[in-house]
C-alpha positions in Angstrom: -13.8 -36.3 -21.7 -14.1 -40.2 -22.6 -10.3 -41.0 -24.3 -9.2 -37.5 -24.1 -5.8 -36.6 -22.3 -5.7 -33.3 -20.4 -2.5 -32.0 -18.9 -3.5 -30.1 -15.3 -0.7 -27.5 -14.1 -0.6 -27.0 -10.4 -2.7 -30.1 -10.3 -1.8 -31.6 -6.9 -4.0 -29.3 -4.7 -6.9 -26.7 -4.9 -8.4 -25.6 -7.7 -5.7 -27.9 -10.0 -7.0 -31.0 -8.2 -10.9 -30.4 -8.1 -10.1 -29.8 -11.9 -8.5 -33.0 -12.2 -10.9 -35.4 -10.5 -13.7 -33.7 -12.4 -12.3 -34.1 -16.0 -11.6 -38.0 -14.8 -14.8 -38.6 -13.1 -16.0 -37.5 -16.7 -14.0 -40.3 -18.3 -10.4 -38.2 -19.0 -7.3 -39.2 -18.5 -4.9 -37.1 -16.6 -1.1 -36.0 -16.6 -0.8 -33.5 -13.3 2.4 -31.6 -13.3 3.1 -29.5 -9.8 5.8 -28.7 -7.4 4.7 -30.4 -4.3 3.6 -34.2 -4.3 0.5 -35.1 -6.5 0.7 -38.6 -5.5 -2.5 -38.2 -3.4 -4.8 -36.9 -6.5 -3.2 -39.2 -8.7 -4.4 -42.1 -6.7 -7.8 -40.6 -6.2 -7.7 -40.3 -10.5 -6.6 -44.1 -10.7 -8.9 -45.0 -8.3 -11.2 -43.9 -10.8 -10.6 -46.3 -13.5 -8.4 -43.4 -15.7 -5.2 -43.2 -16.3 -2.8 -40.9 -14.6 0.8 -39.8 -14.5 2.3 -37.1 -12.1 5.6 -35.1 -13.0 7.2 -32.7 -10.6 8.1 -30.0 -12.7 8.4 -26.1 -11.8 6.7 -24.8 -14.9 8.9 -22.0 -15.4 12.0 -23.9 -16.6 10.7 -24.1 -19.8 13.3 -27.7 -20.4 11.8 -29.6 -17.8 8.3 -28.5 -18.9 8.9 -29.8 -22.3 10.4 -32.9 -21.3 7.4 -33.6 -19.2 4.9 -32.7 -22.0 7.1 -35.5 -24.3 6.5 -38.3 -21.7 3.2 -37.4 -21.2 2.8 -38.2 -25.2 5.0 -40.7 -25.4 2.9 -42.3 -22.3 -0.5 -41.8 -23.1 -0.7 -41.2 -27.2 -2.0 -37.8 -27.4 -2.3 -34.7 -25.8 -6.4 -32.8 -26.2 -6.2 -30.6 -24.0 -4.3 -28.1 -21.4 -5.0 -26.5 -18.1 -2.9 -24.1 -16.8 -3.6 -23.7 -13.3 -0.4 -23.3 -11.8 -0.1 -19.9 -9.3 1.9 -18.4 -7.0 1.6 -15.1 -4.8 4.4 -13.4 -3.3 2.1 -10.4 -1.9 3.0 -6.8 -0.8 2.8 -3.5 -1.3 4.8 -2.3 -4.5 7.2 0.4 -2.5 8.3 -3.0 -0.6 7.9 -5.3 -3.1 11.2 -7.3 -3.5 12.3 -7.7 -7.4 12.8 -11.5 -6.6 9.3 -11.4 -5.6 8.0 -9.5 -8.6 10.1 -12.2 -11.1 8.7 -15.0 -9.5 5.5 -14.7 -9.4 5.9 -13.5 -13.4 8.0 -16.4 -13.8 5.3 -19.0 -12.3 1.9 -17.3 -13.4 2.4 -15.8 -16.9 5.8 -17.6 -17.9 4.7 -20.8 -16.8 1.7 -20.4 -19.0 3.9 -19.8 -22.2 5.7 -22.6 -21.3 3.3 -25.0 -21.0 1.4 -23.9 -24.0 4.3 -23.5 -26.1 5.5 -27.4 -25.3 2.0 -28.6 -25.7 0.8 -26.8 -29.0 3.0 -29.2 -30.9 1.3 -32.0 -30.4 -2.3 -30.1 -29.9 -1.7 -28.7 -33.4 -2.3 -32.2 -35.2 -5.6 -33.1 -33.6 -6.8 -29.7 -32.4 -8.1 -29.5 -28.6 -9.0 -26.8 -26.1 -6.7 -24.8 -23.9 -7.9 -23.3 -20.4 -5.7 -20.3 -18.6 -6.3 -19.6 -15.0 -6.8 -16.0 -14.7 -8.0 -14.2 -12.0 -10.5 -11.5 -11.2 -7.7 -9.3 -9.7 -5.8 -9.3 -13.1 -8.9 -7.5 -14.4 -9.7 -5.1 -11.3 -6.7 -5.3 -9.4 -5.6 -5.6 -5.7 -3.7 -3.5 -3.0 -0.8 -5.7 -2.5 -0.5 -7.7 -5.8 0.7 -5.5 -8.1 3.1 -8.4 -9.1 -0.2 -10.9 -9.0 -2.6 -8.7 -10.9 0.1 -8.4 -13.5 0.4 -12.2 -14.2 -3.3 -12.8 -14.5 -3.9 -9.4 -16.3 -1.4 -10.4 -18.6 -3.0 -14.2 -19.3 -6.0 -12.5 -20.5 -4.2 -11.2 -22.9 -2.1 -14.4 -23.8 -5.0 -16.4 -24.0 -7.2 -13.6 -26.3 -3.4 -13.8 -28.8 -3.2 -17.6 -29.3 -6.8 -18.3 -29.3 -6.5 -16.2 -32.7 -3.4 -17.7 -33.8 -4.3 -21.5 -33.3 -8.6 -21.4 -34.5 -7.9 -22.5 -37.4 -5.9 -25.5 -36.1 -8.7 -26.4 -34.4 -7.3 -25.3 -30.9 -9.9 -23.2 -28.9 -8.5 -21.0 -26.5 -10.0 -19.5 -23.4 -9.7 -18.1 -19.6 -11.3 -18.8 -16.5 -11.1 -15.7 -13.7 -12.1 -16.9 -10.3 -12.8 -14.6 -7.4 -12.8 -15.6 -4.0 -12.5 -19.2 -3.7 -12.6 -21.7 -1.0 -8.9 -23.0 -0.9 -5.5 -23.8 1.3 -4.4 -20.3 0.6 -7.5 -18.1 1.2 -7.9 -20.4 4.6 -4.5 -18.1 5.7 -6.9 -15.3 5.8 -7.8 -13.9 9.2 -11.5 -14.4 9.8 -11.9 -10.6 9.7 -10.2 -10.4 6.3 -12.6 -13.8 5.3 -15.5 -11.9 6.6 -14.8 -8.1 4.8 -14.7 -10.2 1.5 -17.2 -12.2 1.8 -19.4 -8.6 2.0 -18.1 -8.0 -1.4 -19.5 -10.6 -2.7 -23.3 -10.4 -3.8 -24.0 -14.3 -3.7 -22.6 -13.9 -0.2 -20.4 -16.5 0.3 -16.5 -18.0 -0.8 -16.8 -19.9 -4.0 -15.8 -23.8 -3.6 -12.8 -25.0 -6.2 -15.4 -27.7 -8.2 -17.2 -24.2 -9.0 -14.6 -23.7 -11.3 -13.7 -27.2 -12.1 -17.4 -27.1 -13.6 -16.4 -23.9 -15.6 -13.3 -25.6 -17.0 -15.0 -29.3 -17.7 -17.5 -26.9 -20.1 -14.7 -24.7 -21.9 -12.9 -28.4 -22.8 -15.8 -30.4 -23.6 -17.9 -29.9 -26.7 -20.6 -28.0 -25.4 -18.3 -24.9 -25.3 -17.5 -26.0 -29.4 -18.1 -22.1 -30.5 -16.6 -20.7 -27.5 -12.7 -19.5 -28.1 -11.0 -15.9 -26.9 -13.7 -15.3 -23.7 -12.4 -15.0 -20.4 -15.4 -16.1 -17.9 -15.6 -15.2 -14.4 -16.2 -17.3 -11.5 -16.6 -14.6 -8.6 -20.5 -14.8 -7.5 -20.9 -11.7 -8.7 -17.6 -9.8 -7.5 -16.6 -8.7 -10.5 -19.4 -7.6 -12.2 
């Protein structure tokens, strides 16, 4: 990642910020764009010796997602790479399901996506780079209660599978990450029971930690991963399988 700049959606916390600290341990530098404050990760990231910029930006307005993409440019000199991490669940069963519940979490999860991609392919498009979508395992198997979740990630796979063939020949490789049951603020709302019954689902037998997939991303962006574009790989110990 040494001199590469990486733009990390929903950077601030989670997944997003185990990303983040990975690509800069690794020598990146690092624009984090979230709703809640990133100033926490961004001085763990400076504290690293990279640079870093934060930008509070809801990534479905796709204005204030482009301006932030422009500063990032116009701060660091270049844009390699994209992670779009940023997620939302809004969870019920469909008969219940609000519509303003269903249109955000579309809004935030596959929206957001476009938007970020769409802002950052401009400047991608002149020096190629890799582009790493946030899917989920319940986009490819579903789940009671996130017909509205499911959707979103179900239909990243399918973004990411569109504009990896669009943009090879730019130079852009485009790819998905599905994690399963990870280790983060939001599954730690689960009630031990619920922790418990899905932990049995899974054959490696226990939650997956958010570096698990940092690890996963650092390889789709980095060169090792050079004739890799289009896959979707998942990170679920063996729940999806």
């Amino acid at each position: 990642m040494k001199g590469k700049v990486t733009i990390v959606t929903g950077g601030a916390k989670g997944i997003g910020k185990a990303i983040a600290l990975l690509l800069a341990e690794k020598g990146g530098d690092i624009a984090i764009f979230d709703v809640i404050d990133g100033s926490d990760t961004l001085s763990e990231i400076r504290g690293l010796g990279r640079r870093g910029l934060y930008y509070q930006v809801d990534v479905s307005d796709f204005e204030s997602v482009e301006k932030s993409v422009d500063s990032v440019f116009r701060e660091m000199g270049r844009i390699d790479n994209l992670v779009n991490n940023a997620g939302i669940t809004m969870d019920g069963l469909l008969v219940r399901m609000r519509e303003e519940d269903w249109d955000r979490v579309i809004a935030v999860n596959l929206k957001g996506v476009y938007n970020c991609t769409k802002a950052a392919l401009k400047y991608m498009m002149k020096s190629g780079g890799s582009i790493v979508n946030i899917s989920s395992i319940a986009g490819m198997m579903g789940n009671p209660g996130q017909s509205n979740y499911a959707a979103s990630k179900a239909g990243i796979i399918g973004f990411t599978k569109s504009v990896a063939r669009e943009y090879a020949e730019r130079g852009i490789r485009v790819n998905a990450v599905a994690p399963g049951f990870i280790r983060t603020e939001m599954t730690e709302r689960l009630t031990e029971k619920r922790k418990e019954e899905m932990i049995k689902m899974v054959p490696l037998r226990r939650p997956g930690e958010p570096i698990e997939v940092a690890k996963v991303v650092y390889f789709l962006l980095s060169e090792y991963s050079s004739y890799v574009t289009g896959e979707v790989i998942n990170v679920s110990g063996g729940l999806y399988m």
